[in-house]
Kinemage of the C-alpha trace (Angstrom):
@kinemage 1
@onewidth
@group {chain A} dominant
@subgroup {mainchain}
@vectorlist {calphas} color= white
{ca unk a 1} P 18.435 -3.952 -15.109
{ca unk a 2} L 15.157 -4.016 -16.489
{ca unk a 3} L 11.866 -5.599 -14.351
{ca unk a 4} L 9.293 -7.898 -16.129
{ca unk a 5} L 5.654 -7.275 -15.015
{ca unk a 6} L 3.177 -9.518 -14.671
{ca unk a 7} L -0.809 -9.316 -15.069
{ca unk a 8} L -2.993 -10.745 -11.901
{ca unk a 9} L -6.624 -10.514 -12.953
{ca unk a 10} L -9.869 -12.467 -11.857
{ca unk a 11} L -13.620 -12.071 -12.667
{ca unk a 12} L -15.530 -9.859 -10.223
{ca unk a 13} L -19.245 -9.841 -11.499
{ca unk a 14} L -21.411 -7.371 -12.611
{ca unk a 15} L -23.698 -7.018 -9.218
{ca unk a 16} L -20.908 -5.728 -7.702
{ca unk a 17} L -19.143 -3.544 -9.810
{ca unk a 18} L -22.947 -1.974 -10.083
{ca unk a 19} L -22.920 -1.849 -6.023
{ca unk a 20} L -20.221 -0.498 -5.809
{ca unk a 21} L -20.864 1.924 -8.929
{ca unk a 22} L -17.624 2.377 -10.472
{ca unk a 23} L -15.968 1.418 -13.617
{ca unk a 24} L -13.864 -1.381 -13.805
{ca unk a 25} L -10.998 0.716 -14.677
{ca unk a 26} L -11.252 2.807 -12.044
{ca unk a 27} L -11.760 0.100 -9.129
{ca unk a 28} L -8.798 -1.484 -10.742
{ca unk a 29} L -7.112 1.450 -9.496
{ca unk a 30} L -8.925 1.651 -6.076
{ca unk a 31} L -7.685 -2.252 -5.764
{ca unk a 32} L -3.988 -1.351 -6.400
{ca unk a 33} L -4.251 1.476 -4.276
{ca unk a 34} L -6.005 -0.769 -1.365
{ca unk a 35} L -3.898 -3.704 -1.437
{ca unk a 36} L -0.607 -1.571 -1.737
{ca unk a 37} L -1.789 0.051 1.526
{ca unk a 38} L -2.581 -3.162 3.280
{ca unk a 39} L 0.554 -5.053 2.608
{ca unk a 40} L 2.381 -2.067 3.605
{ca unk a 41} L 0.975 -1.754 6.860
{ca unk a 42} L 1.386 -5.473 7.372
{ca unk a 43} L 5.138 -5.420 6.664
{ca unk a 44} L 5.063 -6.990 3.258
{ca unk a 45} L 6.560 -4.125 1.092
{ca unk a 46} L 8.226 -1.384 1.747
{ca unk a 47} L 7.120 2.377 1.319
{ca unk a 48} L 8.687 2.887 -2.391
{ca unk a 49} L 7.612 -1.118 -3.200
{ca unk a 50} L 3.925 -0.390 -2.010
{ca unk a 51} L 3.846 3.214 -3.681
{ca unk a 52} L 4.779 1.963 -7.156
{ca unk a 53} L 2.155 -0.738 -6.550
{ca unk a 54} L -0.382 1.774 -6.041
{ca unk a 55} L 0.671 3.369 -9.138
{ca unk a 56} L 0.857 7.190 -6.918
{ca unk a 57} L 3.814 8.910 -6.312
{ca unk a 58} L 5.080 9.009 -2.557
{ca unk a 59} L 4.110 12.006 -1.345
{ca unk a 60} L 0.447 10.516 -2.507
{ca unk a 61} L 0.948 7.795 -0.965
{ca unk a 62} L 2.112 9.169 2.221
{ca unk a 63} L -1.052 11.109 2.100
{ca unk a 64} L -3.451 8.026 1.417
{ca unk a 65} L -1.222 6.803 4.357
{ca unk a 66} L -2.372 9.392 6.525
{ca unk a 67} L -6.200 9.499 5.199
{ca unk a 68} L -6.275 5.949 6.625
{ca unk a 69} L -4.422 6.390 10.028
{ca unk a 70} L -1.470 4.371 8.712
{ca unk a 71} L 1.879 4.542 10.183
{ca unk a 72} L 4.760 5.507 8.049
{ca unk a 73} L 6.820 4.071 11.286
{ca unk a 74} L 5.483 1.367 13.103
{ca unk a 75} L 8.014 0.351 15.689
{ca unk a 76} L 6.891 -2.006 18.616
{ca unk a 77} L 8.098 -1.102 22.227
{ca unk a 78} L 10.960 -3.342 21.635
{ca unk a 79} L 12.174 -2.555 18.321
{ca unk a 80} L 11.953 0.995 19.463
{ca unk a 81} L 14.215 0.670 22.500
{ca unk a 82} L 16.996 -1.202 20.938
{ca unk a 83} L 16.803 1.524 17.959
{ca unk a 84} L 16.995 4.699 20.495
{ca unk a 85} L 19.847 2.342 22.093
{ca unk a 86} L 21.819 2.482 19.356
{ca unk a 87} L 21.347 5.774 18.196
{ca unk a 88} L 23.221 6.767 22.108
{ca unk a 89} L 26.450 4.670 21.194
């Protein structure tokens, strides 16, 4: 089965690519990378989904996890219990 991509762009102006003082190319990147790690951490893809977003392997992405004190596992009290539960039967 073969996936179709799609393009997302929109105009960010010069000012602040020279702020921020990077190439577009590479904030392209930093974007991916950024918004990959944001919906991951709010539950909107899952590890591999939000890794080939950020266009990293796992293991990097793991590691950009941990550079910005993101939980691989993020289980409330709740969800926890009922999962150790489970795991007794």
């Amino acid at each position: 089965m073969s996936m179709q991509n799609t393009t997302i762009s929109f105009d960010i102006s010069s000012d602040i690519l020279s702020a921020l003082n990077e190439e577009p190319e590479e904030l392209s990147g930093h974007m991916r990378l950024w918004t990959a790690l944001m919906l991951f951490k709010n539950h909107k893809l899952t590890f591999g989904s939000a890794a080939e977003l950020a266009g990293v392997s796992r293991q990097e992405f793991l590691l950009e996890l941990d550079k910005q004190k993101i939980d691989l596992i993020n289980y409330s009290p709740t969800d926890l219990s009922i999962e150790m539960n489970s795991l007794k039967r």
